[in-house]
TORVO-153746 format. One record per residue (C-alpha): x, y, z; residue number from 1. Coordinates in Angstrom, 2 decimals. Example, Ala and Ser with C-alpha at 12.3 -4.5 7.8 and 13.67 -1.06 7.14 Angstrom:
@X->12.30, Y->-4.50, Z->7.80, torke->1
@X->13.67, Y->-1.06, Z->7.14, torke->2
//
This chain:
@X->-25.89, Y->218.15, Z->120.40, torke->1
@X->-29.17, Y->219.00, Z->118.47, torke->2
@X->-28.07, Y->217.51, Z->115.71, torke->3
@X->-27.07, Y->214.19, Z->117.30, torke->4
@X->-29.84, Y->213.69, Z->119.21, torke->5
@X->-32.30, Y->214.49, Z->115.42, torke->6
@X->-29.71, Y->211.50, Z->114.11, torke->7
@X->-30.74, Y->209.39, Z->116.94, torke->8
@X->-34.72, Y->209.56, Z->116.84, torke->9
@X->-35.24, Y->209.15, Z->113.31, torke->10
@X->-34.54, Y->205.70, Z->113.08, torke->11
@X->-36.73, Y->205.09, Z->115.87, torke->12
@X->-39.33, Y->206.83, Z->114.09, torke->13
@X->-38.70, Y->204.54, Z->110.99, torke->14
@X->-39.08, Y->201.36, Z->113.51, torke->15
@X->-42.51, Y->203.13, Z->114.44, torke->16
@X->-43.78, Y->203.18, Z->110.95, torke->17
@X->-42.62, Y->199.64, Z->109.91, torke->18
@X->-45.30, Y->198.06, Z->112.49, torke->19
@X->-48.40, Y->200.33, Z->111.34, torke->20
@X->-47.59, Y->199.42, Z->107.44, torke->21
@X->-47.94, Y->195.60, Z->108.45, torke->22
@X->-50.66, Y->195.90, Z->110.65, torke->23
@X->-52.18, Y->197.84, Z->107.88, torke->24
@X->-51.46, Y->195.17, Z->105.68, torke->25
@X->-52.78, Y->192.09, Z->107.64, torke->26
@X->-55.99, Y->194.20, Z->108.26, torke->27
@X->-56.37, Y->194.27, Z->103.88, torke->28
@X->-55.43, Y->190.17, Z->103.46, torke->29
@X->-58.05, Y->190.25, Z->106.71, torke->30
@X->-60.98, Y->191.85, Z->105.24, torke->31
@X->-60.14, Y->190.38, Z->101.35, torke->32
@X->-60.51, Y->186.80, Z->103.05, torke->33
@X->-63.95, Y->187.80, Z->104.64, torke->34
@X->-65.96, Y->188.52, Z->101.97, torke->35
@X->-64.50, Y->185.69, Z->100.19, torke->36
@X->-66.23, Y->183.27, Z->102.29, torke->37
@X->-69.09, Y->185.42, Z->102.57, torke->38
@X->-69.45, Y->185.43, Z->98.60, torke->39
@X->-69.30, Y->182.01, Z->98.81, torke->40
@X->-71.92, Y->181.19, Z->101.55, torke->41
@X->-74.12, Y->183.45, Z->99.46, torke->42
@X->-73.75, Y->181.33, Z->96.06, torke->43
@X->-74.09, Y->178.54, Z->98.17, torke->44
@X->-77.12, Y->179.14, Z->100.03, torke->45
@X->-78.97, Y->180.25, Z->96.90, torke->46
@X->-77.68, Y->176.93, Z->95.53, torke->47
@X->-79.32, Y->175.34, Z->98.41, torke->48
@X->-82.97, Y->177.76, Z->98.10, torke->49
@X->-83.04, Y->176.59, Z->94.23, torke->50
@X->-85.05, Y->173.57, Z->95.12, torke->51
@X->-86.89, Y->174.90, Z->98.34, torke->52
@X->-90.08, Y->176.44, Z->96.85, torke->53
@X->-93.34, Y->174.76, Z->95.20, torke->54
@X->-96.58, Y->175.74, Z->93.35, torke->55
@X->-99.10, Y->175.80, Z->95.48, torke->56
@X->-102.88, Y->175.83, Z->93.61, torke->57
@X->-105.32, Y->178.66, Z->95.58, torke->58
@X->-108.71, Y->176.96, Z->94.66, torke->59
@X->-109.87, Y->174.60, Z->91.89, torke->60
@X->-110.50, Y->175.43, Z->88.79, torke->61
@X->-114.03, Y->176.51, Z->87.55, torke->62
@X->-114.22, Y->174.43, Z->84.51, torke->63
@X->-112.75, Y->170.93, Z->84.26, torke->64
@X->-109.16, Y->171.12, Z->82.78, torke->65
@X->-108.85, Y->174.59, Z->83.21, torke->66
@X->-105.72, Y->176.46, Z->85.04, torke->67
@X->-106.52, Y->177.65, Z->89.07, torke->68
@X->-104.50, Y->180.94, Z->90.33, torke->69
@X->-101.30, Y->179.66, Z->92.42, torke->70
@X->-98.56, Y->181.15, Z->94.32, torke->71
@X->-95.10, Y->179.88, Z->94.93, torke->72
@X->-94.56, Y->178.77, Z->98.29, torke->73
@X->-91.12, Y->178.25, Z->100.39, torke->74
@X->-90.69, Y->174.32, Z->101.33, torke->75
@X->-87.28, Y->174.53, Z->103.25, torke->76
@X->-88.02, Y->171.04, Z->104.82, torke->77
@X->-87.66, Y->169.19, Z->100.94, torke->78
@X->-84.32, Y->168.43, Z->99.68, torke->79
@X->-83.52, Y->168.59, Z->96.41, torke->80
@X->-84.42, Y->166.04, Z->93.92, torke->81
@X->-81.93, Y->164.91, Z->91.29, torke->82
@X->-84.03, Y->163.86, Z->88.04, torke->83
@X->-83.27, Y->160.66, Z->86.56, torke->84
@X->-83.42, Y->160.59, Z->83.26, torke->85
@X->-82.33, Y->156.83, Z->82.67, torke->86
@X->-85.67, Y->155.27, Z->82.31, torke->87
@X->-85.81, Y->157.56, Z->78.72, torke->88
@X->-82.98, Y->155.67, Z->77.21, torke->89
@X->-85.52, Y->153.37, Z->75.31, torke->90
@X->-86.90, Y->156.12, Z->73.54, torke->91
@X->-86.14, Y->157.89, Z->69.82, torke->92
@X->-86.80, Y->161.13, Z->69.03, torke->93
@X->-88.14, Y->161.30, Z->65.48, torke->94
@X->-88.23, Y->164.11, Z->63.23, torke->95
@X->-91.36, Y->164.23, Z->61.51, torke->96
@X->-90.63, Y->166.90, Z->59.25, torke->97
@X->-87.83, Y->164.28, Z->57.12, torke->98
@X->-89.34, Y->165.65, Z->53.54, torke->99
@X->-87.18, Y->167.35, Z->51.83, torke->100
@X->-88.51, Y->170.75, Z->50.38, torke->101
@X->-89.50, Y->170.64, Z->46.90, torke->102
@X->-89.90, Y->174.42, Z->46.73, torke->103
@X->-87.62, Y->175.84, Z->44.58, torke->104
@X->-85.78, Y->178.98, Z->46.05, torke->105
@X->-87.81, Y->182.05, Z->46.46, torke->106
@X->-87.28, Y->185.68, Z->46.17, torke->107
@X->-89.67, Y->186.69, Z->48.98, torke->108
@X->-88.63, Y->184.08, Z->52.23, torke->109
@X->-86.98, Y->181.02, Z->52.77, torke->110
@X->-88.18, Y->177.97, Z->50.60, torke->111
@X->-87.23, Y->175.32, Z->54.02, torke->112
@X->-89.13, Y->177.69, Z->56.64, torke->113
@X->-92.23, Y->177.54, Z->53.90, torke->114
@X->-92.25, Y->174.13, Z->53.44, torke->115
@X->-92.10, Y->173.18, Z->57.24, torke->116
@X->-94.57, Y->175.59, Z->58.17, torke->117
@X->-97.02, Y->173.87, Z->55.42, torke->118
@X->-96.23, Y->170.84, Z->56.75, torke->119
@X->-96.67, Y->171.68, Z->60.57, torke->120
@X->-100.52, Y->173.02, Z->59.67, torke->121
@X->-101.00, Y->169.92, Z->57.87, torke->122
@X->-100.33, Y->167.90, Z->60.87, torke->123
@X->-101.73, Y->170.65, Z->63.23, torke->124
@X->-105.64, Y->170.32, Z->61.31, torke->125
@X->-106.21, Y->166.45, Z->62.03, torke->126
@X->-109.72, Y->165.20, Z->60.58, torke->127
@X->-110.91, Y->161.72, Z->60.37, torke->128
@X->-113.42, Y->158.83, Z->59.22, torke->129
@X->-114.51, Y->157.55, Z->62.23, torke->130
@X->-116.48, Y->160.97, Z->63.32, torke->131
@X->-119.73, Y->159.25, Z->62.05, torke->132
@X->-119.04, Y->156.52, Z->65.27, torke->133
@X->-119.70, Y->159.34, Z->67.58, torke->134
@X->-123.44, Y->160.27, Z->66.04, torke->135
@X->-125.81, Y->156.95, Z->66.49, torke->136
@X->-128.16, Y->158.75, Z->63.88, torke->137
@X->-125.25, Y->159.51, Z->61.10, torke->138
@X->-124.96, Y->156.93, Z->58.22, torke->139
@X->-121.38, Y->158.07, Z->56.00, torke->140
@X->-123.70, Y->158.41, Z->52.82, torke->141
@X->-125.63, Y->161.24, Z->54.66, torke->142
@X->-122.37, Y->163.30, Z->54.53, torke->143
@X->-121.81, Y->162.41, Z->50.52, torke->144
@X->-124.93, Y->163.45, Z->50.07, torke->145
@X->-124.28, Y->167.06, Z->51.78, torke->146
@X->-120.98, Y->167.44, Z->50.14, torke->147
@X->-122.35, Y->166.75, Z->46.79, torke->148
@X->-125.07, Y->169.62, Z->47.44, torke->149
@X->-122.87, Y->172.33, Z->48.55, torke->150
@X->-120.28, Y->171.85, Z->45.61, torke->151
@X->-123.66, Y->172.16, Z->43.24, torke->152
@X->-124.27, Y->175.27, Z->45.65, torke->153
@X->-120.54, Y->176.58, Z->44.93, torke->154
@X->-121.31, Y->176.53, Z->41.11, torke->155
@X->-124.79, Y->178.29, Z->41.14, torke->156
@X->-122.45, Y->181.14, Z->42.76, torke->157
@X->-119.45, Y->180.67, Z->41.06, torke->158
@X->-117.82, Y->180.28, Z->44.65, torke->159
@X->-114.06, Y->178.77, Z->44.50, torke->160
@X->-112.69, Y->175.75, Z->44.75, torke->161
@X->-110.69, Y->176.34, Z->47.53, torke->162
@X->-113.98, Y->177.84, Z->49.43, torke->163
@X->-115.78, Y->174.25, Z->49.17, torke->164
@X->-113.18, Y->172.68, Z->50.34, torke->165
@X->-112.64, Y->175.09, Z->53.03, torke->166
@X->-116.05, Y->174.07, Z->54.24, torke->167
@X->-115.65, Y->170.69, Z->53.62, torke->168
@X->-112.71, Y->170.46, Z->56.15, torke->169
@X->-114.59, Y->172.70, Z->58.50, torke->170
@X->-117.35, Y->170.46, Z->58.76, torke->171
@X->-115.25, Y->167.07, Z->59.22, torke->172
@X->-113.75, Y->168.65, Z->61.94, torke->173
@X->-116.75, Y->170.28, Z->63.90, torke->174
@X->-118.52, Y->166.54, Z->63.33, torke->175
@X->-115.39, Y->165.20, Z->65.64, torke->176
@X->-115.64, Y->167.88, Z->68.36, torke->177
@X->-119.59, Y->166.90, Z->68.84, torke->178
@X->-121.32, Y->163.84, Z->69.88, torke->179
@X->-124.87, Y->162.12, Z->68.92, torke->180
@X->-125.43, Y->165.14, Z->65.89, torke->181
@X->-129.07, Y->164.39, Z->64.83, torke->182
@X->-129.46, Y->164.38, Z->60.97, torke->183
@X->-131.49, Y->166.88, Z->60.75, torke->184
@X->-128.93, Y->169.46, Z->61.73, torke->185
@X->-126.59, Y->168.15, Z->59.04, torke->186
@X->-128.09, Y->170.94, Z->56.43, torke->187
@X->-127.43, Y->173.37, Z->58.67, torke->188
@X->-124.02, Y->172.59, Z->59.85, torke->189
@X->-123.07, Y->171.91, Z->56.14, torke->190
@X->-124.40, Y->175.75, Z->54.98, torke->191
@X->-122.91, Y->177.54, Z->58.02, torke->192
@X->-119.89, Y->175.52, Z->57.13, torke->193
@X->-119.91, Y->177.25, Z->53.19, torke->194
@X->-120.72, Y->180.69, Z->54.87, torke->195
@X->-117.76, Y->180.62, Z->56.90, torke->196
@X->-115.34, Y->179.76, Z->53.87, torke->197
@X->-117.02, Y->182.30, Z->51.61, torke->198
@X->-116.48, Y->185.14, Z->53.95, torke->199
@X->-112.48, Y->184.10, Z->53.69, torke->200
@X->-111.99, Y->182.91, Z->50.95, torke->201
@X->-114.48, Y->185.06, Z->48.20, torke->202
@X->-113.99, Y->188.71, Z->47.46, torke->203
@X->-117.59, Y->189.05, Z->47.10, torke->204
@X->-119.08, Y->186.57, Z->49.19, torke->205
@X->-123.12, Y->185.51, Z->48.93, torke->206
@X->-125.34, Y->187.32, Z->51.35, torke->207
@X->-126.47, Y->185.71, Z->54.40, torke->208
@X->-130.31, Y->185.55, Z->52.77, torke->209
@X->-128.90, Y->183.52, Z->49.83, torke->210
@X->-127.18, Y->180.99, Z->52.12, torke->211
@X->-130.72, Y->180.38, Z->53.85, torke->212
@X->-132.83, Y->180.89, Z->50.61, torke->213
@X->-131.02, Y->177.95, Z->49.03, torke->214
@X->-131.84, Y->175.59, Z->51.95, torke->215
@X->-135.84, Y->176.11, Z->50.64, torke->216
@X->-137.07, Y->177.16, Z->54.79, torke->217
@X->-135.23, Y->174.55, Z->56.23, torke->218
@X->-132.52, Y->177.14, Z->57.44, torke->219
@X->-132.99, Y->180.98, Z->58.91, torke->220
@X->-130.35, Y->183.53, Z->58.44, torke->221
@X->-130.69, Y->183.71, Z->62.71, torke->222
@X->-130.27, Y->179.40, Z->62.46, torke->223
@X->-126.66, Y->180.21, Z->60.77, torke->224
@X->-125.64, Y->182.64, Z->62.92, torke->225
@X->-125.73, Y->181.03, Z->65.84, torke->226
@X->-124.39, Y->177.91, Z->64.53, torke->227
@X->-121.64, Y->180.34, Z->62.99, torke->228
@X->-120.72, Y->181.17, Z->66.66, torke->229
@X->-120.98, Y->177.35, Z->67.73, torke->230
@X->-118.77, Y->175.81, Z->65.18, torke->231
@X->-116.44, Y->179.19, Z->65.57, torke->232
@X->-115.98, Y->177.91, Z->69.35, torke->233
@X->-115.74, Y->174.29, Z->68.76, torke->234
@X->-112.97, Y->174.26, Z->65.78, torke->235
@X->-111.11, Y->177.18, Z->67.96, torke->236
@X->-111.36, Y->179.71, Z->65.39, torke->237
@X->-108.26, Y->177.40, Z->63.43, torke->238
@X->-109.66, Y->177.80, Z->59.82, torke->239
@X->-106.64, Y->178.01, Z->57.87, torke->240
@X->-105.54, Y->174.63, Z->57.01, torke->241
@X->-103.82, Y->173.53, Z->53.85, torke->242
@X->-106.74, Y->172.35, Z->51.46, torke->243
@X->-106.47, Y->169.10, Z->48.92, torke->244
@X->-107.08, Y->171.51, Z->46.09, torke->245
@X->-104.53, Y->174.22, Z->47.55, torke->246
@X->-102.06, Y->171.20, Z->47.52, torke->247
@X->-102.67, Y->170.53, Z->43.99, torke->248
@X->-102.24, Y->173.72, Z->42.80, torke->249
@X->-98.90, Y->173.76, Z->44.48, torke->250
@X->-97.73, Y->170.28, Z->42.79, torke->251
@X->-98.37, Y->171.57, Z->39.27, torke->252
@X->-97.08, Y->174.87, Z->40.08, torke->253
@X->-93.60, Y->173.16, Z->41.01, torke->254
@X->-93.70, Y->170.70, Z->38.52, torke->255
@X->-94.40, Y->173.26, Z->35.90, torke->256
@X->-92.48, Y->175.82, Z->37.30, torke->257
@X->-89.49, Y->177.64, Z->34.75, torke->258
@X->-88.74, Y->181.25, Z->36.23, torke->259
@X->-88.16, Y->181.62, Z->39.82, torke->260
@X->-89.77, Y->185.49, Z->39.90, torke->261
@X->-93.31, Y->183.56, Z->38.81, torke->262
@X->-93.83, Y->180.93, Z->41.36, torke->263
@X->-96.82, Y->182.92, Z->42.50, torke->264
@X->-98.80, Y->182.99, Z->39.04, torke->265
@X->-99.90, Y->179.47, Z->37.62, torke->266
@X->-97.47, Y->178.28, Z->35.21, torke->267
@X->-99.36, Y->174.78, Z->34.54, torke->268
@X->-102.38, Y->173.90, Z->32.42, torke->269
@X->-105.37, Y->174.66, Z->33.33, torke->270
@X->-107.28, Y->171.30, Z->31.30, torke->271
@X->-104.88, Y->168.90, Z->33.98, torke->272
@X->-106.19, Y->171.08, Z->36.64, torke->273
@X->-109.31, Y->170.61, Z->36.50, torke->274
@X->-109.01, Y->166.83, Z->35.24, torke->275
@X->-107.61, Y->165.76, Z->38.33, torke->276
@X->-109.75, Y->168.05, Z->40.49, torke->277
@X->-112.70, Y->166.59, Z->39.41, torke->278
@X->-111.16, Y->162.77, Z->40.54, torke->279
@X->-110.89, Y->164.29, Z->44.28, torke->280
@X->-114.43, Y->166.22, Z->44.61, torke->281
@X->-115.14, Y->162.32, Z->43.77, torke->282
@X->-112.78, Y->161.17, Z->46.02, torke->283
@X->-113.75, Y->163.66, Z->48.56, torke->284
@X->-117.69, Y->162.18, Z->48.62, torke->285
@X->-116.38, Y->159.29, Z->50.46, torke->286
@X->-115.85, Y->158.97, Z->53.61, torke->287
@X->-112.74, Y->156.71, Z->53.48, torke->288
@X->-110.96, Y->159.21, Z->52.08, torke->289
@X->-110.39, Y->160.83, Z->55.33, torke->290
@X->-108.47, Y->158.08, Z->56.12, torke->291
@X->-105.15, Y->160.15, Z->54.31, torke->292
@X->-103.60, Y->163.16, Z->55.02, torke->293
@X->-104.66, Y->166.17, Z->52.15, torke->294
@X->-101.41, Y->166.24, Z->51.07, torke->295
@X->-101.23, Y->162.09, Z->50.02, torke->296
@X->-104.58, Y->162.35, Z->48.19, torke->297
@X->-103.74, Y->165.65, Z->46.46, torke->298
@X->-100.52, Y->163.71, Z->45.55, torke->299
@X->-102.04, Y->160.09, Z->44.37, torke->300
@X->-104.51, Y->161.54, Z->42.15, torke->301
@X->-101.35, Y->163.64, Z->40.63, torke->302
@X->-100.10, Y->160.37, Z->40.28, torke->303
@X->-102.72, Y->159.14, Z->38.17, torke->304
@X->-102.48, Y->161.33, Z->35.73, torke->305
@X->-98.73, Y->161.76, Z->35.55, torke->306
@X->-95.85, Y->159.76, Z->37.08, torke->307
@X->-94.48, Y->159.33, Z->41.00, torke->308
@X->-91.11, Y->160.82, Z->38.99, torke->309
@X->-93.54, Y->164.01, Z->39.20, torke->310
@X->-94.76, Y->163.32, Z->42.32, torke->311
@X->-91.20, Y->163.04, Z->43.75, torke->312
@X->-90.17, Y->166.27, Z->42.33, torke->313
@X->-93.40, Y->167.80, Z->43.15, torke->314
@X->-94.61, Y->166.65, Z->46.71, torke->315
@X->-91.30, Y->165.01, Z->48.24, torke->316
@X->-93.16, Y->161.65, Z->48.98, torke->317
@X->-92.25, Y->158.87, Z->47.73, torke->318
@X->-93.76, Y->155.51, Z->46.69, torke->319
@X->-94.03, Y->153.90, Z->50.12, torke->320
@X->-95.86, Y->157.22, Z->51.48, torke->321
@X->-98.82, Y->157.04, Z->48.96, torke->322
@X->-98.92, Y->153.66, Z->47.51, torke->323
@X->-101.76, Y->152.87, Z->50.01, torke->324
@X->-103.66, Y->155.99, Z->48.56, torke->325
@X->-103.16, Y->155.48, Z->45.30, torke->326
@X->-104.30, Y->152.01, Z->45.29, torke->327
@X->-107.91, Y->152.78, Z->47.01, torke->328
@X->-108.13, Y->155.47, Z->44.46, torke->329
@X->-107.90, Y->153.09, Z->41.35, torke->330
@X->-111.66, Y->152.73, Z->41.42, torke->331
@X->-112.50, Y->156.41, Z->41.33, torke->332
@X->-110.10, Y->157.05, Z->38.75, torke->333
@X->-111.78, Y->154.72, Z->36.42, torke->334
@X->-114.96, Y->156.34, Z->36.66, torke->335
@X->-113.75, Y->159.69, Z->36.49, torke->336
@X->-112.40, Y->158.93, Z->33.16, torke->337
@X->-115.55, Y->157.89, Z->31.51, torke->338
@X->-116.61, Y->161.26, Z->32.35, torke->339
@X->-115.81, Y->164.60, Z->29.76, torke->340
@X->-113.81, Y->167.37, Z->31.49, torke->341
@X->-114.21, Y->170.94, Z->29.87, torke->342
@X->-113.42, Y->174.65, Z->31.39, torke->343
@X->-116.55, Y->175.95, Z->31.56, torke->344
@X->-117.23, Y->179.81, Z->31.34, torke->345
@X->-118.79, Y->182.30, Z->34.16, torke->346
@X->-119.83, Y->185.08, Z->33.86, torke->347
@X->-117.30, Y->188.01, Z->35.94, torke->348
@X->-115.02, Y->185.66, Z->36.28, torke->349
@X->-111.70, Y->185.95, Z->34.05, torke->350
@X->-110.90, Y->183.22, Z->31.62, torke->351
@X->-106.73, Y->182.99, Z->33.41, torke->352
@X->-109.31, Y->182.19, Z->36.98, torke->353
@X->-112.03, Y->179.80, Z->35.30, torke->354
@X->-110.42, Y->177.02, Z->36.74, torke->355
@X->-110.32, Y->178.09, Z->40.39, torke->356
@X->-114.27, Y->178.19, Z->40.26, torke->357
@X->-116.14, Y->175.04, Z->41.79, torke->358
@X->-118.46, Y->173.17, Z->39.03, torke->359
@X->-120.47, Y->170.16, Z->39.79, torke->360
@X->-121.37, Y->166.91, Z->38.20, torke->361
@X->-123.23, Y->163.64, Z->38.78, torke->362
@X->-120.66, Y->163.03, Z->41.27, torke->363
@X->-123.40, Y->160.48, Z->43.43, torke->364
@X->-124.06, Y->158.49, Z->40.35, torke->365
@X->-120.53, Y->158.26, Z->39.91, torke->366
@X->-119.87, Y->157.20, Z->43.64, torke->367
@X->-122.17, Y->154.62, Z->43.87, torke->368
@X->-120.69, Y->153.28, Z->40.73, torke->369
@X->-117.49, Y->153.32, Z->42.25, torke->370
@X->-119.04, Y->151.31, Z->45.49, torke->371
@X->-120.80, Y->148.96, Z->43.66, torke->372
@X->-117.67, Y->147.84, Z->41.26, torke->373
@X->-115.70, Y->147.31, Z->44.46, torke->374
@X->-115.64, Y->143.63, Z->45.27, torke->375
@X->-115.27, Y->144.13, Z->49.46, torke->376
@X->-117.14, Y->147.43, Z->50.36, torke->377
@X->-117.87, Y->147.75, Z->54.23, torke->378
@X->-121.98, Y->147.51, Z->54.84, torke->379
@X->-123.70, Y->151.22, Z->54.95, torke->380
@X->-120.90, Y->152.73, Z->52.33, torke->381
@X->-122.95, Y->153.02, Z->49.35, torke->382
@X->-124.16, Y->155.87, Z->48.16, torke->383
@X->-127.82, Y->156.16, Z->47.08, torke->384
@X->-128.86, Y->157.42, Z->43.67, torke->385
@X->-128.29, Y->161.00, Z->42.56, torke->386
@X->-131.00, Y->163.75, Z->43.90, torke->387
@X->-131.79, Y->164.68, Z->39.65, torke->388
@X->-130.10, Y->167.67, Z->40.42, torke->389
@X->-132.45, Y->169.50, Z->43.00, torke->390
@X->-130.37, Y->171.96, Z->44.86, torke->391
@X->-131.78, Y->171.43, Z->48.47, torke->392
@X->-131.14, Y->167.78, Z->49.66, torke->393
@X->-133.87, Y->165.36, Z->50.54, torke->394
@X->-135.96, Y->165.54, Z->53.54, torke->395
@X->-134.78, Y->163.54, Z->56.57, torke->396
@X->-137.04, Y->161.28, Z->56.43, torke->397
@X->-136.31, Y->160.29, Z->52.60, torke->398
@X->-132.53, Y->159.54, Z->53.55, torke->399
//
């Protein structure tokens, strides 16, 4: 009887466990379902916060286009703005870096990342003419005459090429941060602008005292300083562009170039260096040369003196790019040829570097022979007559 009655409960305890393994079951699908949907309301509410906050500016600025403290606020009451981007359809994106890279492959980096970043400081320093609009005082022969100084200033110290030019650049750009510039501080600007190069570009650079003993008491070694600090400020301490010289040197050193391993020493001559060095410190006096980029003048004087097959292969511009360049240059270049080019000697300087040091000519007697065999020249661009080689520049009042 024990045994019959065991046979009769234990498929009624099998019943029992069949309704606990479903409702066990259901309670899994149950739960799973659950935080499905809450998953989801969470993705989609922080879909919905995405556009529901702001910047919020704490107080104005102190200075006029500067940036104010802000906090992000929540702005639940905005809905979300889809951005239309259909009035852009009648615009092209240009790339303005098309030139190819001249460079020929280099053992040290990449010859396309090189080029571009040469390129992108090129664009980066901007400089132009029409600074002399912004001073009422400023006549454009005032600045030939300074440039024409400091590169006789560069050869008394055997200072290089690429520091004048350094200079040169620095002080076309301060003149365009700076309004209504009275002549007088031109000197001054001009030798803070040669101190500054010196000290990065020469190994031994001139004293301070030199700088202000060559300006015969019209400049104090406390008058640099603080116009160091002024044009420092105003140019935003940028003084590394690409120089017209430094571009030259880099044409002939392509163009010339046979073994890979030596693209860093000069592989061209150093007589067509200087030739066509001496056409732009000509070029340079005038003002309207400002009106091309370094690279273009660098390259139409190389065209001058060679062929735009070399220029091609050199620079990557073609004909179109410096035609314009090349034809305001015809002028200068006929001058410059009248004149006898010869490597002079200095002494500490090595013969393989006497190229790379800044000499001076009669370069205002040859400019205002340039202006005055120019048929249309604009009124104020001539030059006056040469200084007869006095190192300090007229007085202000002699201009």
């Amino acid at each position: 009887s024990s045994r019959l009655q065991a046979k009769q409960q234990q498929p009624l305890s099998c019943q029992e466990e069949a309704p606990q393994e479903l409702q066990a079951l259901d309670y899994l699908q149950t739960r799973k379902r659950r935080t499905t949907e809450e998953i989801k309301k969470r993705e989609d509410g922080k879909i919905a916060k995405k556009h529901q906050y702001e910047i919020k500016s704490c107080w104005p600025p102190t200075i006029t286009g500067g940036i104010s403290p802000c906090i992000i606020i929540e702005t639940p009451h905005k809905e979300s703005v889809t951005t239309d981007f259909s009035r852009f359809k009648k615009y092209r994106f240009r790339n303005l870096f098309i030139n190819p890279s001249p460079l020929p492959e280099l053992n040290w980096g990449n010859s396309k990342d090189v080029w571009l970043n040469i390129l992108t400081k090129e664009n980066r320093y901007a400089h132009c003419k029409h600074f002399t609009s912004l001073h009422s005082s400023l006549q454009p022969h005032m600045r030939s005459i300074l440039l024409d100084w400091l590169l006789e200033v560069c050869e008394v110290y055997a200072l290089h090429r690429e520091t004048f030019y350094l200079a040169q650049d620095f002080f076309d750009r301060f003149m365009l941060t700076q309004k209504n510039i009275n002549k007088s501080m031109l000197q001054l600007i001009g030798i803070t602008s040669l101190f500054i190069a010196s000290k990065l570009e020469e190994i031994y650079a001139p004293k301070i005292q030199e700088f202000a003993y060559v300006t015969d008491g019209a400049c104090s070694e406390d008058d640099i300083v603080r116009m160091e600090l002024i044009m420092l400020k105003a140019l935003k301490w940028e003084l590394c562009p690409v120089t017209i010289v430094s571009w030259l040197n880099l044409y002939l050193q392509v163009d010339a170039l046979k073994d890979v391993p030596k693209v860093l020493l000069p592989q061209y001559s150093q007589e067509k260096f200087i030739q066509i060095a001496q056409l732009l410190d000509l070029c340079i006096l005038d003002v309207n040369s400002l009106d091309f980029q370094y690279r273009t003048l660098a390259a139409a004087a190389l065209c001058h003196y060679t062929s735009i097959e070399i220029v091609k292969k050199a620079s990557g511009l073609d004909w179109d790019s410096i035609s314009e360049c090349v034809q305001w240059m015809v002028p200068f270049v006929n001058v410059a040829k009248k004149v006898p080019v010869k490597l002079k000697n200095f002494r500490k300087v090595a013969a393989e570097d006497r190229h790379n040091i800044q000499t001076h000519t009669n370069y205002l007697d040859m400019l205002e022979e340039v202006n005055s065999g120019v048929v249309s020249t604009a009124p104020g661009q001539l030059s006056p007559v040469s200084t007869g080689g006095i190192i300090t520049p007229p007085k202000s009042t002699e201009k």
